[in-house]
N, C-alpha and C positions, 0 to 999 in steps of 0.2 A: 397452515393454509390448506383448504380444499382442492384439487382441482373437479374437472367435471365428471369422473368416473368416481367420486368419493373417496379418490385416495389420498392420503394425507404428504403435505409435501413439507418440507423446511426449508426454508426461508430467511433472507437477511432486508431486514427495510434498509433501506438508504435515502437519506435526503440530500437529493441531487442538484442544486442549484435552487434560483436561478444564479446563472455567472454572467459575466458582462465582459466581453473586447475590451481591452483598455488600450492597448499599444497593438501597431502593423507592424513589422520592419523586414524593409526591403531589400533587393540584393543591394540596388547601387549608394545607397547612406548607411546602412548596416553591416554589408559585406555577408550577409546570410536573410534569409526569411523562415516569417516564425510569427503564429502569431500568440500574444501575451493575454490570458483572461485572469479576472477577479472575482475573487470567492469572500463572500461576508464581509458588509462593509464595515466598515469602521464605527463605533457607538458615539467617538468624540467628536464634538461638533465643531472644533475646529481642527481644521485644516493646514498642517504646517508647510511652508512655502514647497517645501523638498517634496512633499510630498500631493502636488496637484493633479499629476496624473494617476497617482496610486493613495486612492483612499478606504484600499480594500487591506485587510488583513491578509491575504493570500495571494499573491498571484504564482502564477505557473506557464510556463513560457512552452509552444508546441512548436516542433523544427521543423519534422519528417511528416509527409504525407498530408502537406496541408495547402489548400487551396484558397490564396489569398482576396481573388474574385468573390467571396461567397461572404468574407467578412467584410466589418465597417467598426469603426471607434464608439464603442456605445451598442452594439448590438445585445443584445439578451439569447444566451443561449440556456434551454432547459430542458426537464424530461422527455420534449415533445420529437424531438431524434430519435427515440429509442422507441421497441416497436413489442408488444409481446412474443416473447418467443425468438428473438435475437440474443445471438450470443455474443458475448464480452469478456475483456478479461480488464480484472479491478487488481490494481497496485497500491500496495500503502506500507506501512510501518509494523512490522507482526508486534507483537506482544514481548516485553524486556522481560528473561525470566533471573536476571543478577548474573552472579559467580554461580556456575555447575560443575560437578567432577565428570570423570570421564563416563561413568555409565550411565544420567541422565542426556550429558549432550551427545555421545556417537554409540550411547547401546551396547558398551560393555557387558560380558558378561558378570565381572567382578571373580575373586576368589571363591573356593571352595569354602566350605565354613567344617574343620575341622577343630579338634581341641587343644586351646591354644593361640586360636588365632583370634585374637580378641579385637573387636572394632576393625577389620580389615576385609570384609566383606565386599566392599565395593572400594577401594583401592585402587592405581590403574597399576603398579608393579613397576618393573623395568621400565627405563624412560630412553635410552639410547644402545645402541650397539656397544661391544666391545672395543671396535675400532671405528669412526677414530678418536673413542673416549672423550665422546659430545653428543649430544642430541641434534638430530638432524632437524634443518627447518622444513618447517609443514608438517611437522610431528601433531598428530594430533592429541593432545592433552586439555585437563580441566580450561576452562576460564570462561567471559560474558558469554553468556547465550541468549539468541532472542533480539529484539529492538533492530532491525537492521530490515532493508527495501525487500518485498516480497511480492511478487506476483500472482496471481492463481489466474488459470484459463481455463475457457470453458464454462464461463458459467451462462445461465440461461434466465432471462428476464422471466417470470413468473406473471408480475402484473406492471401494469405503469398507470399512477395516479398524479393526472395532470393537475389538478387543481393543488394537492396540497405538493407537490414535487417531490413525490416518493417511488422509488424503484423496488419492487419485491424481487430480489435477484434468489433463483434457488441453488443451493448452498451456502459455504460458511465463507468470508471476505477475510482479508489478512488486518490483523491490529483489533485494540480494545473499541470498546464504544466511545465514541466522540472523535476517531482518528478519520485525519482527511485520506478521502481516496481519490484515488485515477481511474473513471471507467470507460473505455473503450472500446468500440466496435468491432 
């Protein structure tokens, strides 16, 4: 994307809603307030019993910092909160990258590559002290990397397209394409 001095900016689209209030709950029947929205409704056109109040495939429940006054059961919330040039920060799912060794996930430098040393390049070596002839916990070694809640802050709304419900956020959002996000204020 453009902005107005001809500089080129990069950019993440997001299709932000629309979401919908589905549930209030309050301190004195819930013992907490919070209130519950839904994201993409359901394709099936029937409705199972269990599921009358929730015929969305997504909800997602807000604890902290929310003002119960300002919602209603049914209300539509969309892009139309967010303003250009606000900044936010978006949560989601990063990207699963499997089983890693140690110099992909914490930036080993790996062995020397002398003669001899065949296939042991990136290796992690020694895994525990001499005493007390065990590996301590929170050793950092190979295993999953990636797929796991990630934050990023600071990002700045670029453009907001109210009709078709699209956020230009500039920069990069955490997770692959299609992964739901969190964007907040």
């Amino acid at each position: 994307m453009y902005d107005q001095k001809g500089n080129i900016v990069p950019v993440t689209l997001v299709e932000a809603g629309p979401c919908y209030v589905t549930q209030i709950k309050k301190e004195d029947k819930d013992k907490y307030e919070s209130v519950q929205i839904g994201f993409e409704k359901k394709k099936d056109k029937k409705i199972r019993k269990s599921e009358k109040i929730k015929p969305y495939k997504t909800l997602k429940e807000f604890k902290k910092d929310v003002d119960l006054s300002k919602y209603n059961v049914g209300d539509e919330i969309n892009v139309s909160i967010f303003g250009e040039g606000d900044i936010v920060k978006v949560s989601g799912v990063s990207k699963g990258k499997g089983f890693q060794g140690g110099v992909k996930r914490w930036g080993w430098g790996g062995k020397p590559h002398h003669h001899g040393m065949k296939h042991e390049e990136r290796a992690m070596g020694s895994a525990g002290p001499g005493f007390p002839q065990r590996v301590i916990p929170g050793r950092k070694m190979p295993g999953h990397m990636g797929f796991e809640r990630t934050t990023v802050r600071n990002l700045k709304i670029a453009k907001v397209d109210k009709e078709n419900n699209l956020l230009a956020i500039k920069g990069a959002v955490p997770g692959r394409r299609g992964t739901l996000l969190e964007i907040r204020g």
